[in-house]
Structures are given as C-alpha cells and as structure tokens.
ROSE-4610 file (N, C-alpha, C; in Angstrom, 1 decimal, always signed):
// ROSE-4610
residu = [X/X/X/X/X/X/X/X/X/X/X/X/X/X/X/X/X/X/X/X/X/X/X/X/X/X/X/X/X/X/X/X/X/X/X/X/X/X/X/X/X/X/X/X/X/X/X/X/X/X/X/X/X/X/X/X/X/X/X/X/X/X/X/X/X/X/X/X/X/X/X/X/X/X/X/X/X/X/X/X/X/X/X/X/X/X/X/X/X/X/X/X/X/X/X/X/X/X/X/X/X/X/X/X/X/X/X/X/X/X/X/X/X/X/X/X/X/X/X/X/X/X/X/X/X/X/X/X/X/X/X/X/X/X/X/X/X/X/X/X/X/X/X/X/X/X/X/X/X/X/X/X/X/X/X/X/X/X/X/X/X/X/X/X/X/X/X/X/X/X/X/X/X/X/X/X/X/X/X/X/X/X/X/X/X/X/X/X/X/X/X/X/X/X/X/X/X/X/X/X/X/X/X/X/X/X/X/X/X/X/X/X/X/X/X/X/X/X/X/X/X/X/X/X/X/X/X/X]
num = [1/1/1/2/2/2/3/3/3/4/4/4/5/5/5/6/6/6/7/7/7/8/8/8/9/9/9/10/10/10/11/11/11/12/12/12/13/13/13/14/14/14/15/15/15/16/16/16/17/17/17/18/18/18/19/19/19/20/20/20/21/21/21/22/22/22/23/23/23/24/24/24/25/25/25/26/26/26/27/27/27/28/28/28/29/29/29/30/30/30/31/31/31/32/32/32/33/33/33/34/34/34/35/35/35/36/36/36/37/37/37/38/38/38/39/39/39/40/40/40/41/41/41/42/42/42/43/43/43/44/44/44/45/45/45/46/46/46/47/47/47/48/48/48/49/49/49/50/50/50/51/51/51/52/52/52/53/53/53/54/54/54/55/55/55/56/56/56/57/57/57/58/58/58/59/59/59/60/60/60/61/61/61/62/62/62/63/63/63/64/64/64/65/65/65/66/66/66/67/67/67/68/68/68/69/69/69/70/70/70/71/71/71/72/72/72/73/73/73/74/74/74/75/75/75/76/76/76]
x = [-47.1/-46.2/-45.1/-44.1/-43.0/-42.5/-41.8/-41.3/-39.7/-39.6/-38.2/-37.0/-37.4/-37.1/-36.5/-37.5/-37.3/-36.2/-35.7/-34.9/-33.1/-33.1/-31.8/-31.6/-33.0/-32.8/-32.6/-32.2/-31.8/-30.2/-30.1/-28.3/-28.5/-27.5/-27.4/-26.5/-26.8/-25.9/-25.9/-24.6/-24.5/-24.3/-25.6/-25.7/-24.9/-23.7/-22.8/-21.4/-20.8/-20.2/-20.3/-21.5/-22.7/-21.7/-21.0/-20.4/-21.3/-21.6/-22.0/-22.0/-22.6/-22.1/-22.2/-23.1/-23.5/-25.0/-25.5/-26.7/-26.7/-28.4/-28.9/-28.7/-27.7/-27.4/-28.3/-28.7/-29.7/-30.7/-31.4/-31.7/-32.0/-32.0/-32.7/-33.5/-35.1/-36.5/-36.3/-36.7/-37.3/-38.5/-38.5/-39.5/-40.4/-40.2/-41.4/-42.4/-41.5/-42.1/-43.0/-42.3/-42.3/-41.9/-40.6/-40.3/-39.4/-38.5/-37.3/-36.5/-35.7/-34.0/-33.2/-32.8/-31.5/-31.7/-30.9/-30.0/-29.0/-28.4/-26.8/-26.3/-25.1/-24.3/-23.4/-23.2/-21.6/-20.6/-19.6/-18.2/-17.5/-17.4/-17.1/-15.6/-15.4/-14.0/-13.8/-12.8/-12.5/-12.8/-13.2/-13.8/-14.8/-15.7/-16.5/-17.5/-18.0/-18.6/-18.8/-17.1/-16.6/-16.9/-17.0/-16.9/-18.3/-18.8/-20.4/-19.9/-18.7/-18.2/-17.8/-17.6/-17.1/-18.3/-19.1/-20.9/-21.1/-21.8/-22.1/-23.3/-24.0/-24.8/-25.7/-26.8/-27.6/-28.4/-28.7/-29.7/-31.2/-32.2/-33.4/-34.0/-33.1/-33.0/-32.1/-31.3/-30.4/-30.7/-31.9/-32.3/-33.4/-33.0/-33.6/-34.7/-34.4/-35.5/-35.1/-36.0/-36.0/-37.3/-35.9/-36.7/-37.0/-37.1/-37.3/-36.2/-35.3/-34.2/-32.6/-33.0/-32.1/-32.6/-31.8/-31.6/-30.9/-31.3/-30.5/-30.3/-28.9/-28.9/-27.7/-27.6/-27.4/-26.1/-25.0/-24.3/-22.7/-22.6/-20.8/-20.1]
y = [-23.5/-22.8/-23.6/-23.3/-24.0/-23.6/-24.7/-24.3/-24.0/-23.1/-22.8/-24.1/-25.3/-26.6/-27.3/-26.7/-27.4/-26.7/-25.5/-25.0/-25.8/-26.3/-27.0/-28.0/-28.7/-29.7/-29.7/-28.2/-27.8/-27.6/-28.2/-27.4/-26.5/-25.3/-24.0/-24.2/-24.0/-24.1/-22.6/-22.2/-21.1/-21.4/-20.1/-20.8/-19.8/-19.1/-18.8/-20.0/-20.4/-21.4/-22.9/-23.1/-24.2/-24.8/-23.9/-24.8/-24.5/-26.0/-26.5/-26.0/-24.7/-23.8/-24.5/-25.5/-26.1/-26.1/-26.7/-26.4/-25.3/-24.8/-23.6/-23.7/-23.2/-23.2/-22.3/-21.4/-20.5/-19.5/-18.9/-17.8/-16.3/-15.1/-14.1/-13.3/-12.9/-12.8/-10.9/-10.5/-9.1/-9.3/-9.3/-9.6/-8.1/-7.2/-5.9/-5.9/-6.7/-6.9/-8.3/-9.0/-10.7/-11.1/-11.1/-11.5/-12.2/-12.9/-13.6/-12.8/-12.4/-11.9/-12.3/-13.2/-14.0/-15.4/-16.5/-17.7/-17.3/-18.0/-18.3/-19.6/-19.6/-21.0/-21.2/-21.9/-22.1/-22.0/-21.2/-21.1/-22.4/-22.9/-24.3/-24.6/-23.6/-23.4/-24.0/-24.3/-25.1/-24.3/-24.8/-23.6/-22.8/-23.0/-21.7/-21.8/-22.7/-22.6/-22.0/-21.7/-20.9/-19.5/-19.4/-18.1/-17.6/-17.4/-17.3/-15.4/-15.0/-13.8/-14.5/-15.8/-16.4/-17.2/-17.2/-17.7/-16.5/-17.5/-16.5/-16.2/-15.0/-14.1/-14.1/-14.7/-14.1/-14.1/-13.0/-12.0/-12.7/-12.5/-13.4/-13.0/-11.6/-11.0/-12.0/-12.6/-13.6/-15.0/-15.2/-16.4/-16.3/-17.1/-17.6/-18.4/-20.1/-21.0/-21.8/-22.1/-23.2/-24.1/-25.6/-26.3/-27.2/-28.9/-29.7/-30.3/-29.9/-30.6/-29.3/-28.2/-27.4/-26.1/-25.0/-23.6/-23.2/-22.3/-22.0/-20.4/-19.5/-18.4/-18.0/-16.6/-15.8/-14.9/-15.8/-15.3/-15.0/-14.2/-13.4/-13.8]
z = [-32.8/-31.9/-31.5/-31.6/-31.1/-29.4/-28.9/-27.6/-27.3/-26.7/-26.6/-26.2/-25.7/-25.9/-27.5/-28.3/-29.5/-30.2/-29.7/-30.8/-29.9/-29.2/-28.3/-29.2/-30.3/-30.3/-31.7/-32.3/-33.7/-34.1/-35.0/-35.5/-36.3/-35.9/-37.1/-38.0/-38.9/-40.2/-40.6/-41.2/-41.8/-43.9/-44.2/-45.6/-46.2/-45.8/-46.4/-46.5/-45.8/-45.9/-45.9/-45.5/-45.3/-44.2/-43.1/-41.7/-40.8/-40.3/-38.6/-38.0/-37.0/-35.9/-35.2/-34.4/-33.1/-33.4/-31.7/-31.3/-30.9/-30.7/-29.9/-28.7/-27.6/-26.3/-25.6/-26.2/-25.1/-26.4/-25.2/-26.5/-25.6/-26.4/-25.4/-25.9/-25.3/-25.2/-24.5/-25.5/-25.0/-24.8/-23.2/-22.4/-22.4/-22.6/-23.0/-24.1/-25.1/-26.3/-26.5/-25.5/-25.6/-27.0/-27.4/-29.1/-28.7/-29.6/-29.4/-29.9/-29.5/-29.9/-30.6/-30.3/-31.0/-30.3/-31.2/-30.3/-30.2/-29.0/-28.9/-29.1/-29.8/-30.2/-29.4/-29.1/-28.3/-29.2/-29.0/-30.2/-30.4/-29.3/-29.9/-29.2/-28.7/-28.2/-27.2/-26.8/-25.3/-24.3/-22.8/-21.8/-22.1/-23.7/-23.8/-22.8/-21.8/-21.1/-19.7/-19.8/-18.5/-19.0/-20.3/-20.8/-21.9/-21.4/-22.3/-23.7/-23.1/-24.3/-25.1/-25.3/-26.4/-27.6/-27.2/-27.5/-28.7/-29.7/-31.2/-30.5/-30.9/-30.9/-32.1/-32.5/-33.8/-33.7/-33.9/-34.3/-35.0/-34.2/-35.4/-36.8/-36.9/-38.1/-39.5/-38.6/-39.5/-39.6/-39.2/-39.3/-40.6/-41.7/-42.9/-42.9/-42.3/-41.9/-40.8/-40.3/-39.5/-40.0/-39.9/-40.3/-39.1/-39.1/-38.2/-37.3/-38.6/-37.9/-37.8/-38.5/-38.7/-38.6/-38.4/-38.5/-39.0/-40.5/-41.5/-41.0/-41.1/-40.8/-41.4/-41.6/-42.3/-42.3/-41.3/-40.5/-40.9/-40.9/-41.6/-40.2]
C-alpha cells in the first residue's frame, strides 16, 4: 500500500511527448468512495502557487504506471 507521501516524491512524465511535468503537488480523494481522483502538477508557471487554476489536473484514469521513482501518464 502506498502513502499519499510517496507520490510528492514522484516525477510525472508524459508518455506522449516523454516531457517532465513536475512533481505530484497534491492529489484529490473522493472521500464517499474513498478512491483517489487525480494528482495535481504544478504548471510550472511563475506564481502558479498564487494560483492553483493554473495546476494540471489528471485524472487517475490517465495514469499508466507508477513506478519508484516515476509516474507515467497519459496526458494530451
């Protein structure tokens, strides 16, 4: 079982362009279901921290693998 900890300490890679998104900045948990939702990435932009609308969004439907050191996803 992994802890929501370990995925901070993952980089997303997209295996469409094979670019660097970032780290996992957050994630969000449907708590009715208790399932994971998505990560969020930081966009990478200046201020995105003032601004969390600018944070990629994916879907755990778009996530391929996670490995030890990476998260591979699926992302257009």
């Amino acid at each position: 079982m992994a802890k929501i900890s370990d995925f901070r300490q993952k980089e997303v890679i997209n295996i469409h362009s094979g670019k660097r998104l970032g780290y996992v900045c957050d994630i969000e948990l449907d708590e009715e279901k208790g399932t994971l939702e998505s990560i969020i990435v930081p966009s990478g932009k200046m201020f995105s921290s003032l601004s969390k609308n600018n944070d990629r969004v994916i879907p755990w439907s778009k996530i391929t693998k996670i490995g030890s050191d990476i998260i591979l996803v699926d992302y257009e």
